[in-house]
C-alpha positions in Angstrom: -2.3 4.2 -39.4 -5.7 5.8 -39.8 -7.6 7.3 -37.3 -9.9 9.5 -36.2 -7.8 13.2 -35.3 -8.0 14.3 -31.8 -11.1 16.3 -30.8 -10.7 18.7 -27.7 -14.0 19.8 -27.3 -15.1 16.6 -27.3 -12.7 14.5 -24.7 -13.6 17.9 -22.3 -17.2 18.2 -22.5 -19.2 15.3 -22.5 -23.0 15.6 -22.1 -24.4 15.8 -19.6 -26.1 11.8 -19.4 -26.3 12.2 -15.6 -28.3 14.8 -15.9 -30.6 13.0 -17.8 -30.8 10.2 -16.2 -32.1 12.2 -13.4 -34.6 14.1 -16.0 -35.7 10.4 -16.7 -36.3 9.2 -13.7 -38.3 12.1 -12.8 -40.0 11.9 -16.1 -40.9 8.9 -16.1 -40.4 4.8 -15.1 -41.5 3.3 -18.3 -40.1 5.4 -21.2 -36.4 6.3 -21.7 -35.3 9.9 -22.4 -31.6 10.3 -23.6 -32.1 11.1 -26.9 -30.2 15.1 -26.6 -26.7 15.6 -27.4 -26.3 12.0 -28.5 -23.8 11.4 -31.7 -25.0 9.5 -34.9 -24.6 6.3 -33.8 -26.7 7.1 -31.0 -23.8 5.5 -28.4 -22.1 7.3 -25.9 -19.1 5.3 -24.6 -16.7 6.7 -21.5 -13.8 5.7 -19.4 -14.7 3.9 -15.6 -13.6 5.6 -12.9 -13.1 2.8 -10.4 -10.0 1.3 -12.1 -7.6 4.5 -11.6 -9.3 5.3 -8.3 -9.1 1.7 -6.6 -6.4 0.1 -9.4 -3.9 2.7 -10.2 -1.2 2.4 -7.2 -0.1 6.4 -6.5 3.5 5.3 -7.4 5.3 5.3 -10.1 5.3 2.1 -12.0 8.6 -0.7 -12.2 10.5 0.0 -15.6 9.2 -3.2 -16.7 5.2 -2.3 -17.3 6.5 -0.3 -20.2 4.1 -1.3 -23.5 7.1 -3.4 -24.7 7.2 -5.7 -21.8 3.3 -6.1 -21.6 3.6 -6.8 -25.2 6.2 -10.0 -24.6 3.9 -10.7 -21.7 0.8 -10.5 -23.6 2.4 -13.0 -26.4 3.8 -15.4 -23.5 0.7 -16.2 -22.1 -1.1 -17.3 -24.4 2.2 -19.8 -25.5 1.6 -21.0 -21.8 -2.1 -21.7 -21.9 -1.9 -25.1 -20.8 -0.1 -23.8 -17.8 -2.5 -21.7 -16.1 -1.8 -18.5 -17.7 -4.5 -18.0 -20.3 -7.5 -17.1 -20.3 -7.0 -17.2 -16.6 -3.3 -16.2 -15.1 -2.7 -17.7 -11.9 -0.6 -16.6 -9.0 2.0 -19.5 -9.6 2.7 -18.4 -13.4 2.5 -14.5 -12.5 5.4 -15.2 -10.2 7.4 -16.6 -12.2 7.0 -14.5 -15.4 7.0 -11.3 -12.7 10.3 -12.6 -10.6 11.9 -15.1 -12.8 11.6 -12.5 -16.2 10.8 -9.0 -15.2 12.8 -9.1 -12.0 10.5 -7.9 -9.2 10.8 -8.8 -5.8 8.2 -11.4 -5.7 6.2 -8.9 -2.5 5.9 -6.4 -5.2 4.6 -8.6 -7.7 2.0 -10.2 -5.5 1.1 -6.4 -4.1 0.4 -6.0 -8.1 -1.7 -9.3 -8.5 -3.7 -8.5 -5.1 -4.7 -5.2 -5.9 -6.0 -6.3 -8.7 -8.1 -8.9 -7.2 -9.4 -7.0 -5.2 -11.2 -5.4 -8.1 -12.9 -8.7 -8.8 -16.8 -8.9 -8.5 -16.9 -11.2 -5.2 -19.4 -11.5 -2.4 -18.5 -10.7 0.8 -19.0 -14.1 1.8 -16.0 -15.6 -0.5 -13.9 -12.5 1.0 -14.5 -13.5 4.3 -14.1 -17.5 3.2 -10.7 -16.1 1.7 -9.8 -14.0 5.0 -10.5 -16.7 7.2 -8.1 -19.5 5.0 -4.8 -17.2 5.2 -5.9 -16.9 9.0 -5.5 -20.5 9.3 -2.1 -20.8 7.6 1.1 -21.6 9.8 3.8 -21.0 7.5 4.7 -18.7 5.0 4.4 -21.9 3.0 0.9 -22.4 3.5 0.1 -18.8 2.4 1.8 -19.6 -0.5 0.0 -22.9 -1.1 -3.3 -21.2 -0.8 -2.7 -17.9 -3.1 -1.4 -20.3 -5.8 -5.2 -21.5 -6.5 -6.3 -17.8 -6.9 -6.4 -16.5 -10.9 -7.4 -13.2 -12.5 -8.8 -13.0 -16.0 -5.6 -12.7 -18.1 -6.1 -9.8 -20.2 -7.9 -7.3 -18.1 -4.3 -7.7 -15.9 -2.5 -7.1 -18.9 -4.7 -3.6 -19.1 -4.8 -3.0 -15.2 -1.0 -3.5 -15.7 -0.9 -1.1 -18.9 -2.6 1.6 -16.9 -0.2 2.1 -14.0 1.6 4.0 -16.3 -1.0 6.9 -15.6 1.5 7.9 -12.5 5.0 7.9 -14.2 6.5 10.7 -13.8 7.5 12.4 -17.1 10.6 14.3 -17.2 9.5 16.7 -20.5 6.4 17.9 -18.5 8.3 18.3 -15.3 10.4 20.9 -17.3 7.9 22.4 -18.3 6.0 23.1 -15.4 2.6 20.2 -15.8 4.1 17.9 -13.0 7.6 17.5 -11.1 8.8 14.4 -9.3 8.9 15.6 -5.7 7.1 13.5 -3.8 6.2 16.5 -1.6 5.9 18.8 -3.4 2.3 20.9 -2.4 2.0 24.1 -0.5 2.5 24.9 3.2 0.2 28.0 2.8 -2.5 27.7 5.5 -5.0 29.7 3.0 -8.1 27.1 2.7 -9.9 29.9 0.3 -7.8 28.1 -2.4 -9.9 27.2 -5.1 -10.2 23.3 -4.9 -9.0 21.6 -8.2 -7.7 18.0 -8.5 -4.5 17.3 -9.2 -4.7 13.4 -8.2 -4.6 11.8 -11.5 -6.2 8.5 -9.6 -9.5 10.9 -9.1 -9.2 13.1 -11.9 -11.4 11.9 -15.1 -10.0 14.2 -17.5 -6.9 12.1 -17.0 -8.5 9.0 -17.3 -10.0 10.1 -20.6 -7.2 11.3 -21.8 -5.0 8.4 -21.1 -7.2 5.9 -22.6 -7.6 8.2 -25.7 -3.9 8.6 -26.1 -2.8 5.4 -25.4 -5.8 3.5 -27.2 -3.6 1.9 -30.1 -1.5 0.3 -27.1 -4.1 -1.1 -25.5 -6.0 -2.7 -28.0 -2.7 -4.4 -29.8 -1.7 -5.6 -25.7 -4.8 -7.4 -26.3 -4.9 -8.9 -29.9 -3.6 -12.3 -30.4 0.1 -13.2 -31.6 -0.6 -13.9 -35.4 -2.4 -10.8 -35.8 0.5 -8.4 -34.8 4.0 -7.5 -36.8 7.2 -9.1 -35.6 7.8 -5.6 -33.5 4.1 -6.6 -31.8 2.4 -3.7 -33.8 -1.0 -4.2 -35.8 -1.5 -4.5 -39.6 -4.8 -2.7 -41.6 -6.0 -6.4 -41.2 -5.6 -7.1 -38.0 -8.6 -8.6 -36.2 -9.9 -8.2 -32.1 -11.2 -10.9 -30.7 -14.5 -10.8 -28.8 -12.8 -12.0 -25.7 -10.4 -8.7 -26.2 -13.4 -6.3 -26.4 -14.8 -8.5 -23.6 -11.5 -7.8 -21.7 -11.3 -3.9 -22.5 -15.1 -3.7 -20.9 -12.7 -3.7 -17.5 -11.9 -0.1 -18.7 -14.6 1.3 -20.8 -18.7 1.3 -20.3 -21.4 3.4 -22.0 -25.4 3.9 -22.6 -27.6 3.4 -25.9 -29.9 6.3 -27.4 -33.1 5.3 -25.6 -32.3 3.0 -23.2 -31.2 4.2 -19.6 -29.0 1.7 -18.8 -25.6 1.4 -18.4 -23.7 -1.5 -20.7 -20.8 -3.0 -20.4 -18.3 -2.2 -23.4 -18.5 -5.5 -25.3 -22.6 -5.9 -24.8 -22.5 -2.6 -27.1 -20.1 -3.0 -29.7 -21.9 -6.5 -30.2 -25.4 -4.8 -31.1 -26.5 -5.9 -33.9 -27.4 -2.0 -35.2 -23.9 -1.0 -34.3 -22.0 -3.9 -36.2 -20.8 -2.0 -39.2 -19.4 1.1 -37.2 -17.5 -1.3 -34.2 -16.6 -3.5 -37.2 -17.6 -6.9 -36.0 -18.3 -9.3 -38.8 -20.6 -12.1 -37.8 -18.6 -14.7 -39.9 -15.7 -14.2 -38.4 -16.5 -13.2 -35.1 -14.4 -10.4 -34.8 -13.7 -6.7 -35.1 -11.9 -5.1 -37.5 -9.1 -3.5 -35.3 -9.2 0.0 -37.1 -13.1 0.1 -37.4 -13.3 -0.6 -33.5 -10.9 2.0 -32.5 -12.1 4.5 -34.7 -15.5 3.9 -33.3 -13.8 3.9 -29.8 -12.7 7.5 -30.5 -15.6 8.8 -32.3 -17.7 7.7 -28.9 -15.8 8.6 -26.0 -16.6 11.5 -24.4 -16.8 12.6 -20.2 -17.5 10.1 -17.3 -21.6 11.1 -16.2 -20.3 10.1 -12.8 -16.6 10.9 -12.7 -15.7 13.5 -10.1 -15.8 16.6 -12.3 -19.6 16.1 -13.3 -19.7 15.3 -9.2 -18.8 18.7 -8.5 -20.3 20.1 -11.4 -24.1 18.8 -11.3 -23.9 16.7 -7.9 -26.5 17.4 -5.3 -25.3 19.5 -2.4 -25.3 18.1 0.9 -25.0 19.9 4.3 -23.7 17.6 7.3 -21.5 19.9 9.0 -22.5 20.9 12.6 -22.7 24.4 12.5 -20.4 25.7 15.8 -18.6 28.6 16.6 -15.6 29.0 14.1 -17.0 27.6 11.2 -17.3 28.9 7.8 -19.6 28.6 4.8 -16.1 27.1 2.5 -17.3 23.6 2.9 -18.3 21.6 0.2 -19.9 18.6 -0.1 -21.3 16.9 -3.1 -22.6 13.5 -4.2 -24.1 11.6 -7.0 -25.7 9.0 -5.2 -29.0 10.4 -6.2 -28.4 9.2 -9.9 -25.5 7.4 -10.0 -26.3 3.2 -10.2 -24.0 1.0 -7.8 -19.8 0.6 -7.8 -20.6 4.6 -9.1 -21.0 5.9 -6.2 -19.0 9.1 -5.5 -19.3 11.5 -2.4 -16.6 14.6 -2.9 -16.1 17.2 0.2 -13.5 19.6 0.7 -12.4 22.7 2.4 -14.3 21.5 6.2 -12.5 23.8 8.6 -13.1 23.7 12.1 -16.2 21.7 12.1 -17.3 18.4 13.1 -18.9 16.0 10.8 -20.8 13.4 11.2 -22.9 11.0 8.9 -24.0 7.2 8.7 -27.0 7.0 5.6 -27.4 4.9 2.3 -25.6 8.3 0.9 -22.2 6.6 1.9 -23.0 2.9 1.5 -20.4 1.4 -1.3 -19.4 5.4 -2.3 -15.8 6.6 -3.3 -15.0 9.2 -1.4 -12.4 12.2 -1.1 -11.9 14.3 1.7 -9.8 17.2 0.2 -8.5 19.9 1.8 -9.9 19.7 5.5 -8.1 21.9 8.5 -8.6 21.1 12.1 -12.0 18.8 11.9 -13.4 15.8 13.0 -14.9 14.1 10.0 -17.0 10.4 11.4 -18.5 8.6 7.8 -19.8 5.4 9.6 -20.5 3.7 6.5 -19.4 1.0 4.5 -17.7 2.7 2.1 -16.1 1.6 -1.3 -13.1 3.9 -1.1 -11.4 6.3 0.3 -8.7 9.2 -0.5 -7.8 11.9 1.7 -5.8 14.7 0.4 -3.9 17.9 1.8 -5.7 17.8 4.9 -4.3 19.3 8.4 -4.9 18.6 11.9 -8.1 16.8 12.1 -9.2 13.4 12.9 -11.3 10.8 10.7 -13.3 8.1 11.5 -14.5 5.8 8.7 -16.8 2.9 8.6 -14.9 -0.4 6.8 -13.4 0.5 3.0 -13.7 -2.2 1.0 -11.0 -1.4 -1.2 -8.4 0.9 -0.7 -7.8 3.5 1.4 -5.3 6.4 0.4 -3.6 9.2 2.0 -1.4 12.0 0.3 -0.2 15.2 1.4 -1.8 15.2 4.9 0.2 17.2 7.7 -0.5 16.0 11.6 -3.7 13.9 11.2 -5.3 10.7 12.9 -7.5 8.3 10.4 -9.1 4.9 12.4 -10.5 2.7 10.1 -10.8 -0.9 9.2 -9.8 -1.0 5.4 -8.5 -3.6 2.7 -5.4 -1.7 2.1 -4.1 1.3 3.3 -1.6 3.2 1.3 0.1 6.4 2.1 2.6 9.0 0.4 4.2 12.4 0.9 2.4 12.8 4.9 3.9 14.3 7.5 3.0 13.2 11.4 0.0 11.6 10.8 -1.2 8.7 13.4 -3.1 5.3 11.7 -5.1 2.8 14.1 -6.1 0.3 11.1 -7.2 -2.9 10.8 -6.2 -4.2 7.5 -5.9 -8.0 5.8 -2.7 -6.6 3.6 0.2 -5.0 4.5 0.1 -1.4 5.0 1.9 0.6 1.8 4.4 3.5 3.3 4.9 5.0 -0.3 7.1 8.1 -1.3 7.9 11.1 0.6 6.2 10.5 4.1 7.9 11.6 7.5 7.3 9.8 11.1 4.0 7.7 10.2 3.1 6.1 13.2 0.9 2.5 12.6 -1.1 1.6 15.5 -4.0 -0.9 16.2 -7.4 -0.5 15.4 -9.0 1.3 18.7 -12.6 2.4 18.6 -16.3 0.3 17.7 -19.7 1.4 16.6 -22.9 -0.4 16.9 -23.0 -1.2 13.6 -19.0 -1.8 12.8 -19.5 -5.6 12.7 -22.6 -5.7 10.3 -20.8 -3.3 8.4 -17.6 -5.4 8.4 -19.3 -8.0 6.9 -21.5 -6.1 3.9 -17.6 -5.4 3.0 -16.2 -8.9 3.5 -13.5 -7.5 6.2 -12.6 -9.9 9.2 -10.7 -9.2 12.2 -7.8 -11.5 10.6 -5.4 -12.3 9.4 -4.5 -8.0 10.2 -1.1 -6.7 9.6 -1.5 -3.4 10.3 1.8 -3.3 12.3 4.2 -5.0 9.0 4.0 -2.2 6.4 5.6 -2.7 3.1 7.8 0.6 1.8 7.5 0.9 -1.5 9.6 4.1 -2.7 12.4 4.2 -4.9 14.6 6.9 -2.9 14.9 4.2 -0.1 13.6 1.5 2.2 14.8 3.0 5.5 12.4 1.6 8.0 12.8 4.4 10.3 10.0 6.3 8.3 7.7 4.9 10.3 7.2 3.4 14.1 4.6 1.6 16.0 2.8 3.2 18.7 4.1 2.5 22.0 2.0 0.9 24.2 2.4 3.6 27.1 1.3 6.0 24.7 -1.9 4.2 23.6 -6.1 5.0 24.5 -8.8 3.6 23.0 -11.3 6.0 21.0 -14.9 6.8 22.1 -16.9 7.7 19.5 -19.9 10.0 20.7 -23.2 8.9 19.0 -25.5 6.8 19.9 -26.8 4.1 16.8 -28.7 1.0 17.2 -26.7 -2.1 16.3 -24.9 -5.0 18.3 -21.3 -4.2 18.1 -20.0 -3.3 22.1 -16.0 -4.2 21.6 -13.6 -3.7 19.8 -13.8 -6.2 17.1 -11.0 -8.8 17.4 -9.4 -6.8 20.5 -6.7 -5.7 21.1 -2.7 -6.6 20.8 -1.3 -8.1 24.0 0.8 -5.2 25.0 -1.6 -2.8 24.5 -4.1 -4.6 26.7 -1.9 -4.8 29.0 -0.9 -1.1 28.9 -4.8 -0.1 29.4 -5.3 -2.6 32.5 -2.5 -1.3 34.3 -3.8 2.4 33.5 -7.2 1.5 35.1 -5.5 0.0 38.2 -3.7 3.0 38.6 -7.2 5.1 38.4 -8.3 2.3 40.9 -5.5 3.1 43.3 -5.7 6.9 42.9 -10.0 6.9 43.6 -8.9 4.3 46.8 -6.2 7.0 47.8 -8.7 9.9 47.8 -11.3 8.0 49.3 -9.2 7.0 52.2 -7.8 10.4 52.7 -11.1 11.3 54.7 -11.4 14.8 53.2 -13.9 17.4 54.3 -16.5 18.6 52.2 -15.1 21.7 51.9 -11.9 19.9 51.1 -13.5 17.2 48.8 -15.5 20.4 46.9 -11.4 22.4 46.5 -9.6 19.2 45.4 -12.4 18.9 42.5 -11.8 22.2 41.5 -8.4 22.2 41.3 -8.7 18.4 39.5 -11.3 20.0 36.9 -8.7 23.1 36.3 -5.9 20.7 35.4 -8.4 18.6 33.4 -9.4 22.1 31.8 -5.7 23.2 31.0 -4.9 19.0 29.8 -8.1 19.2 27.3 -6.7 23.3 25.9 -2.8 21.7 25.4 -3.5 18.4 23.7 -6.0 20.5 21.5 -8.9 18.2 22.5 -11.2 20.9 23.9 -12.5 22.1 20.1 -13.4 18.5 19.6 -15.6 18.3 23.0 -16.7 22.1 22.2 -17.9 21.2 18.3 -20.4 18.0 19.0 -24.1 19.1 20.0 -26.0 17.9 22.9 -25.8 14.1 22.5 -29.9 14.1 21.4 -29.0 16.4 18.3 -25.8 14.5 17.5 -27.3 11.2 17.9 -29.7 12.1 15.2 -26.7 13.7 13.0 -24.5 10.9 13.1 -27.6 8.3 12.3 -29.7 10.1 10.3 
């Protein structure tokens, strides 16, 4: 098989086309500038970030998305393409070829088939037409009736399949030190001067590079037809790629064109007419040339502009923390939502100790986001936001405007996240408190201890509008019927529901103009009925003092002694540092909307 060798330097440093797309844009409007550190061809091609971040589930995959299954699968659809499997694979056929062949349980291979989905370019409006058709169903029948008329373009599966392979645990680099398959496995060490790096492979670009680089012959011959492939499903010097494959592999791969400051899907570029002889398309047949296109493929790729390391690297700097006693200058926040066009979005902070932060802007609106390595803080992004993962943080509490995708958690020791998200997913936490509202089943993935799942509890003024940029609704919400997905067991008892006695609803303390003043959807029964019989309780206490005809002198030394206990209540349940962290409500008002 020929090829193009590997080239270090060149999967690790790609230029820096960020960068000037900013220089453009300040430049000028009407003439494009990215005409340095461009290759011959004049193409720079690079691997999206959104499909590991959003696509990838942080689990390792089922035996049965090895290359050699996907291979069978990718030659079995297309034998079925009368029967709703090719070019579109619905739900019905996925089923069967997922529980009848490759023997999942059928709630794993719809979590597979949803996720993916949810990928899909919809409006909010068919998510919301979509959310409001399960909430009408009355049997589990009825859900199934309905998800059998859903379909996903067949080969970009095939690929979002391929690529959940970028979380299996390898046993040769266990042994030698790169990774090993604890699913806790981080350090307890309460030192937050560590040097920030990312290890999540979901967020790390390097590893998305490198995975589609290593793993390129795979994922082009998962995508050529039968009759071009060897009896053991390889390729042959004459195999040919169809333009629906290239069209297919755009799910994974996107770039820009010397002089133009676009961004292009895969296919639009490897179909320019200027580049036809070095993608090897031939315009009789209407087709590539598979070793032509992946030579090309390699020759091009080179670093994500608006991945997380060029984030970090070249981001702009943004300072939202309220600056209170205890806090430190560690914190780092950076975003590329000054250059990066939409779905690239990407907001990165880490190492927030002991501070409260607040932020609602168009810096947040449809952003990824990690939160990595946060200690004791209050962290409010009331945004829509496009994602969310938050990583090795400690005791602290976040608030989050709706994720529209997914929202993950890994590593977190003793914290409290409210948010209204597609999915949540969560592995290797310890302690940590989740009041979610959520149109899929909560994930409870590997190595987590005493999760607690509770209902959504707080509102905004602008929650609702927000809900519905995002295409959340109040239901169908399953927030309390997680789904364990972990190898090592399916003991239920990792995880409880809140008790109602132990439930309070959550102020939040800035002021923003919008219409929400509820809780959207309400609450459960039981914990409604837990907060009424609270307040008549307070009712019958203020009747009780009222009646006891106190003197002032009395009435002035039962408040002090009520504001002592209040006092010593606020310094034992540790909320005293989040009362003692927010500025005057005039200052934080403007903070939290500005």
């Amino acid at each position: 098989m020929s090829s193009v060798g590997w080239n270090p330097k060149k999967l690790r440093e790609g230029p820096n086309v960020a960068g000037q797309l900013t220089k453009y844009a300040k430049k000028s409007f009407h003439t494009d500038v990215l005409r340095d550190n461009m290759d011959q061809s004049g193409v720079l091609l690079w691997v999206k970030a959104e499909p590991f971040i959003v696509g990838a589930l942080q689990v390792p995959p089922p035996s049965k998305f090895s290359v050699h299954y996907l291979r069978k699968i990718s030659t079995y659809v297309r034998t079925r393409a009368t029967e709703g499997a090719y070019p579109r694979l619905y739900w019905s056929t996925w089923r069967h070829i997922a529980c009848g062949k490759l023997q999942l349980a059928k709630d794993l291979a719809w979590l597979y088939f949803e996720i993916f989905d949810s990928l899909a370019a919809k409006t909010p409006e068919e998510r919301l037409e979509w959310s409001e058709l399960l909430s009408n169903c009355m049997s589990e029948d009825e859900v199934e009736k309905q998800r059998n008329q859903l379909s996903v373009d067949t080969l970009q599966f095939l690929l979002f399949l391929y690529i959940q392979q970028l979380n299996k645990v390898s046993l040769r680099t266990s042994l030698i030190g790169e990774e090993w398959p604890s699913p806790r496995n981080r350090s307890q060490s309460p030192d937050l001067a560590e040097k920030s790096s990312c290890h999540n492979k979901n967020w790390n670009d390097y590893s998305h590079q490198a995975f589609v680089y290593d793993h390129l012959s795979d994922l082009l011959e998962l995508l050529l037809d039968p009759e071009q492939l060897t009896a053991s499903f390889h390729s042959t010097h004459s195999s040919l790629v169809s333009r629906e494959a290239v069209v297919a592999l755009s799910f994974l791969i996107e770039g820009t064109v010397s002089g133009a400051r676009k961004i292009y899907p895969l296919h639009e570029l490897a179909l320019w007419q200027p580049l036809h002889a070095e993608s090897g398309f031939s315009r009789l047949s209407k087709t590539f040339s598979f070793y032509k296109l992946e030579a090309w493929l390699r020759t091009c790729l080179t670093g994500n502009p608006f991945g997380t390391s060029a984030c970090l690297k070249s981001g702009k700097k943004l300072a939202w923390a309220h600056q209170v006693e205890g806090t430190t200058k560690r914190a780092k926040i950076a975003c590329n939502t000054h250059v990066a066009p939409r779905m690239h979005r990407m907001v990165v902070m880490s190492q927030v100790y002991k501070q409260t932060l607040a932020k609602s802007s168009d810096t947040l609106v449809g952003a990824h986001v990690k939160i990595h390595r946060c200690n004791e803080s209050f962290i409010y992004l009331l945004s829509p936001l496009r994602s969310v993962t938050i990583e090795k943080c400690r005791n602290s509490t976040f608030v989050l405007g709706p994720v529209q995708t997914a929202l993950h958690l890994h590593s977190c020791d003793n914290i409290k996240v409210i948010a209204a998200c597609h999915r949540l997913s969560i592995s290797s936490t310890a302690g940590c408190v989740f009041h979610i509202l959520t149109p899929t089943r909560p994930l409870i993935l590997s190595g987590n201890q005493t999760v607690t799942l509770a209902p959504f509890h707080t509102h905004y003024p602008m929650l609702e509008d927000h809900m519905a940029r995002t295409g959340l609704a109040t239901v169908p919400n399953y927030w309390d019927n997680p789904m364990i997905v972990c190898r090592e067991s399916s003991d239920t008892s990792v995880f409880r529901l809140l008790p109602p006695c132990e439930f309070y609803v959550f102020i939040i303390p800035f002021e923003m103009e919008g219409d929400t003043t509820e809780i959207p959807g309400g609450l459960p029964y039981a914990y409604q009925k837990a907060l009424r019989q609270r307040e008549q309780k307070i009712q019958i206490w203020q009747k009780t003092v009222k009646e006891a005809r106190l003197t002032k002198d009395q009435r002035k030394q039962f408040q002090v002694l009520v504001e002592n206990k209040f006092y010593e209540w606020l310094i034992n349940t540790g909320h005293r540092q989040q009362l003692d962290s927010l500025v005057p409500p005039a200052a934080g008002s403007k903070q939290a909307a500005g």
